[in-house]
Every structure is written in C-alpha cells, then in structure tokens.
C-alpha positions as semicolon CSV with decimal commas, in nm:
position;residue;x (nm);y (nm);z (nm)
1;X;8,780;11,090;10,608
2;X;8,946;10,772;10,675
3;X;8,925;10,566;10,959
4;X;9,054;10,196;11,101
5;X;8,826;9,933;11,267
6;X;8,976;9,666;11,486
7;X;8,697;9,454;11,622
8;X;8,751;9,113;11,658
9;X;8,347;9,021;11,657
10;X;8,306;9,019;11,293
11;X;7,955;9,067;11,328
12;X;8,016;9,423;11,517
13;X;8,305;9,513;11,296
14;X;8,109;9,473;10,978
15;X;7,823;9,656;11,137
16;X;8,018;9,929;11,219
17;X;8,221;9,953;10,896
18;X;7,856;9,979;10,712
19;X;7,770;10,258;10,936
20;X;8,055;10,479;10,842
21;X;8,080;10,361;10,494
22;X;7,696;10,479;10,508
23;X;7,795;10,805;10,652
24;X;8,092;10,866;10,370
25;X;8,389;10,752;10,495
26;X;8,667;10,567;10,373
27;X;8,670;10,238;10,584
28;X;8,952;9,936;10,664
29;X;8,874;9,678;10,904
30;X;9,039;9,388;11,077
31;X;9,014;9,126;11,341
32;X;9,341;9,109;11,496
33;X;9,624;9,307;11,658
34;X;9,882;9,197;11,436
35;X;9,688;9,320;11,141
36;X;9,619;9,654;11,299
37;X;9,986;9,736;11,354
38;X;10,010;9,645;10,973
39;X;9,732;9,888;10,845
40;X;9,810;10,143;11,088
41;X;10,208;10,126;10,979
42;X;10,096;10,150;10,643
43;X;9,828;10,358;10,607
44;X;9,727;10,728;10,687
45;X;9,391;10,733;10,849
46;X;9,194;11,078;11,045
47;X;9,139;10,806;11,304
48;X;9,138;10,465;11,475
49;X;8,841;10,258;11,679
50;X;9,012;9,987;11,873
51;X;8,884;9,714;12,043
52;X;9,105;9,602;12,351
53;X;9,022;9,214;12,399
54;X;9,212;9,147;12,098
55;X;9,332;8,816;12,022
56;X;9,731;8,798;11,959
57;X;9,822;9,156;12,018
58;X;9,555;9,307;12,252
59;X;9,440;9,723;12,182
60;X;9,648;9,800;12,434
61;X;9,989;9,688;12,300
62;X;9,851;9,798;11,987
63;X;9,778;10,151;12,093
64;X;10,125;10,186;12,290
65;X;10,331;10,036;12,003
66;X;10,130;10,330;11,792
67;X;10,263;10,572;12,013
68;X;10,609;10,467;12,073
69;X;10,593;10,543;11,699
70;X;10,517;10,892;11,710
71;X;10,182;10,765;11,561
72;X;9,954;11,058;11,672
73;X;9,616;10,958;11,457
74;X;9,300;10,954;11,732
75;X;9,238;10,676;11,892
76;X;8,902;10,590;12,038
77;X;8,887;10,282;12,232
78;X;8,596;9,996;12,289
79;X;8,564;9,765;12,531
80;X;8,324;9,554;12,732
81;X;8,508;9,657;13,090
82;X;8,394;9,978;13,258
83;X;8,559;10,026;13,574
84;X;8,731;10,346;13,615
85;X;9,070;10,180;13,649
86;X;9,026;10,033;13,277
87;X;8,951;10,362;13,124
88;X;9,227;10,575;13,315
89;X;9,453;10,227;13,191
90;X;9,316;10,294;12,816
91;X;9,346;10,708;12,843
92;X;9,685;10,691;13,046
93;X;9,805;10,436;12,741
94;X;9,760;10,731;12,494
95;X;9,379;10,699;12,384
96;X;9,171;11,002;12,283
97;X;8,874;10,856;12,419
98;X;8,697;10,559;12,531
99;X;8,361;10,364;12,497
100;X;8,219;10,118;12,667
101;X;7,996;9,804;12,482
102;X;7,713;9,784;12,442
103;X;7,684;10,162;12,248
104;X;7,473;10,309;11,983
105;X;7,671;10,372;11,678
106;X;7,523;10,737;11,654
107;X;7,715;10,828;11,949
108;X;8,018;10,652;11,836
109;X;7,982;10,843;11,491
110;X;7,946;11,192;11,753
111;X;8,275;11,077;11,915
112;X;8,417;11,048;11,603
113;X;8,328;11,348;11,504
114;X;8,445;11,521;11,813
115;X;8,766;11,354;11,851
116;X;8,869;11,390;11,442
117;X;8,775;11,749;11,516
118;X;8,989;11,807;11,825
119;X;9,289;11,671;11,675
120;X;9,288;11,926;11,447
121;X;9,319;11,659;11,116
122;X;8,991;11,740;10,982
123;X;9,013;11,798;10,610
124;X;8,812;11,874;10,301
125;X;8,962;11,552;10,077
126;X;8,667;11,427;9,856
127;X;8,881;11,538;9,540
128;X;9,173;11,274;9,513
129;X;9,382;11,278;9,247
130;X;9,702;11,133;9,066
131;X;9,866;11,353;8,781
132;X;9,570;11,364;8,551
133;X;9,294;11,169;8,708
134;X;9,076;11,336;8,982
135;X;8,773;11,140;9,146
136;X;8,483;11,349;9,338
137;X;8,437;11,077;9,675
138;X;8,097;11,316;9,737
139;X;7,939;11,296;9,372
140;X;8,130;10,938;9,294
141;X;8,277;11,092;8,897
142;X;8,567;11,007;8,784
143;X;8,766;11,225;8,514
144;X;9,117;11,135;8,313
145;X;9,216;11,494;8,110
146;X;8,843;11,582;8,121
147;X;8,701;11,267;7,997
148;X;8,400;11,132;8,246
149;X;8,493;10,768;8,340
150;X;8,217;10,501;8,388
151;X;8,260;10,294;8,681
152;X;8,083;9,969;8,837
153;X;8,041;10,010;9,188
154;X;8,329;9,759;9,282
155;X;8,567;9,981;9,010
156;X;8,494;10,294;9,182
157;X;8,568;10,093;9,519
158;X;8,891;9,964;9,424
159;X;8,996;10,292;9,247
160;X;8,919;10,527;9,603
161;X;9,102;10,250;9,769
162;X;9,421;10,352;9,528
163;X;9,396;10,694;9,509
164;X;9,335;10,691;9,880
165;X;9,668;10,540;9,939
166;X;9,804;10,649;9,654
167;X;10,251;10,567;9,610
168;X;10,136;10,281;9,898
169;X;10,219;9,911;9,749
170;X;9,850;9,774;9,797
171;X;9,864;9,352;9,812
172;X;9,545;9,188;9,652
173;X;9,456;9,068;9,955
174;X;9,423;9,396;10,166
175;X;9,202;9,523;9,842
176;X;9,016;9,237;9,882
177;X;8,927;9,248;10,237
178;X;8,895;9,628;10,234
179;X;8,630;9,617;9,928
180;X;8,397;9,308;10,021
181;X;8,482;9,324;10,425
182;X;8,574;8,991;10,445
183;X;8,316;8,823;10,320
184;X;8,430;8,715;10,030
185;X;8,520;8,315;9,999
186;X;8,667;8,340;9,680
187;X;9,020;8,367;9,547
188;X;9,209;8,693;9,542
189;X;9,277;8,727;9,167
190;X;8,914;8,863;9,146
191;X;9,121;9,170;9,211
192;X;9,321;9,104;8,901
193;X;8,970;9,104;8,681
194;X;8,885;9,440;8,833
195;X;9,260;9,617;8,759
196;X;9,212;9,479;8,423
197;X;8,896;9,719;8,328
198;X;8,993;9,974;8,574
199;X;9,302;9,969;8,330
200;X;9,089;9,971;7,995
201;X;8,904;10,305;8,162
202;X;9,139;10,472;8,307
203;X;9,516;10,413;8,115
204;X;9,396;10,305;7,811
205;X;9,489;10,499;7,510
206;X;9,721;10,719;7,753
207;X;10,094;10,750;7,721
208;X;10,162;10,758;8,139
209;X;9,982;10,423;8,285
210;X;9,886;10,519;8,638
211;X;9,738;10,205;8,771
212;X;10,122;9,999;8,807
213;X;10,219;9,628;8,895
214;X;10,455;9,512;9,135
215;X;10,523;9,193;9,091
216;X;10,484;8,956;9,325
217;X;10,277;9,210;9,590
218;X;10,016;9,385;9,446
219;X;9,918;9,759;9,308
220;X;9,986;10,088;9,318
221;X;9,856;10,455;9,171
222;X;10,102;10,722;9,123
223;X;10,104;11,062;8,939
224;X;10,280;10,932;8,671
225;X;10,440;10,612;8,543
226;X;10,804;10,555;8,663
C-alpha cells in the first residue's frame, strides 16, 4: 500500500511517515500544498492524509482541485478545528473522513485501514516487477532472471521507490526526500552514487538496462529498455 502525507509540522509528518513505514507501507511526504498537488498528479497512491492549515495551497483547495480531477484516491483529513461546521466543510469538499489533532496514530492507522478498505482499492502488491526483475516488498529479495540481488538498505529503498512508480520520470530530488524524509542536508547527486550500484546489481551484464536516464530530470524503471 501506498499512501501521501501532507503535514506541514515536520515533526508530526516524520512521525507519522515512520509509523506507516513501520507498519509496511510505501510512504511520500511533504510540507506544502503546492507539493501535494505535484505528488498526487504524479503518483498513484491507495490513499491520502491531508492536513488543512497548509501554507500556500491549504487541504482544502488541495482536496477540491483533486476532485475536480476525477482524482478518487481516499482522502482522510487532519486538522486542529473541530466544530461540526469544519468537518461537514472537509466531508462536503469530497473527504472520506476526518480527524481531529491531537490523535493516536493507532487509530489513524484503523482509519486507514477502514477507509483503503471501503474504497474498494485494497490490493495484494508486495511483488513489483519490471520485465525480468521482481522484488518481494514483504520478505525485502530482489531477483533479475532468478539471480538473488544483494541490496543495502538505501538500494532496496530507492529501487521500491522505482518499481513503485515504475514508467513515472522520478527527479533526484523527490528520491531524495522520499528516501531520507527530508532530513538530509546534503546535495542531491547522492542519488547518482546509489543508481550507480543499483546499476552494477541489477543491469549489469544484461542486454535490456532497466534502470534509464533522462537527462536533465531524473530516473525511471521500465520493463524493458526503449
């Protein structure tokens, strides 16, 4: 399962993000509205947890520009207000449910749960693959034609992150933020080191190169090399 986090307390939004991540799910986060729209436009995800005091574009504008869209992933929304009228706003704006702050994250991960569930998107998907590669999410292996793949934890990050979004341009940045959760100060072409020995293991020797550059934006993983 995938899911967005827009928070724009980077404290809670990391905290979250662990919590999921903990719990096996594929995780993006941002602070901002504008970045949400960006994720959500170019990304698949089984659901969305949206703040609504956003700064920029606020979860609100967010949620209705989603839905003007024909964007129908679940939307949960949080929020610090919990008058009536501001839920019945949030639910009447196209939100599949609503929770107010301060909240435990085990019932956040129940609404989760519940609201994936009701949407009918649930899926079994811990088997992604691209032409000959497969990689088990639930055991972390990775094969190429049958050969077992060694991976460093950040490898097997940033090759889920691909496969995940796999045909999807991916620029180093958004790998960046989506593997170390913004906390990384460093420069972006860390990401470059990475693809490098992700390359070594997993096109090396092999006549179609999955792992492909596009210049000037980032990476990609497709079936086969174009």
């Amino acid at each position: 399962m995938k899911l967005l986090i827009v928070e724009d307390k980077k404290s809670i939004c990391q905290t979250i993000a662990k919590h999921f991540k903990d719990e096996g799910y594929t995780v993006d986060a941002c602070y901002d509205g504008s970045d949400a729209l960006a994720y959500i436009e170019g990304t698949e995800y089984d659901a969305v947890i949206l703040d609504i005091m956003l700064p920029g574009v606020d979860g609100i504008t967010v949620l209705k520009t989603m839905r003007s869209k024909k964007i129908k992933t679940p939307v949960l929304l949080l929020t610090a207000k919990n008058s009536i009228e501001d839920k019945v706003k949030g639910l009447d704006s196209g939100a599949d449910d609503y929770l107010t702050k301060p909240f435990s994250l085990e019932e956040l991960s129940a609404r989760i749960r519940v609201m994936i569930r009701r949407g009918g998107v649930e899926r079994i998907d811990h088997i992604l693959t691209a032409g000959p590669l497969s990689l088990d999410t639930e055991k972390k292996t990775a094969f190429r034609d049958g050969r077992a793949i060694t991976l460093t934890a950040k490898e097997y990050s940033i090759l889920e992150y691909l496969l995940h979004n796999k045909g999807i341009v991916l620029s180093r940045d958004k790998i960046m933020h989506h593997i170390w959760n913004y906390d990384y100060e460093g420069s972006s072409n860390i990401i470059d080191v990475y693809i490098r020995t992700l390359r070594k293991k997993v096109d090396a020797d092999c006549e179609k190169k999955l792992i492909q550059t596009v210049r000037g934006i980032g990476y990609v993983i497709k079936d086969e090399e174009e």
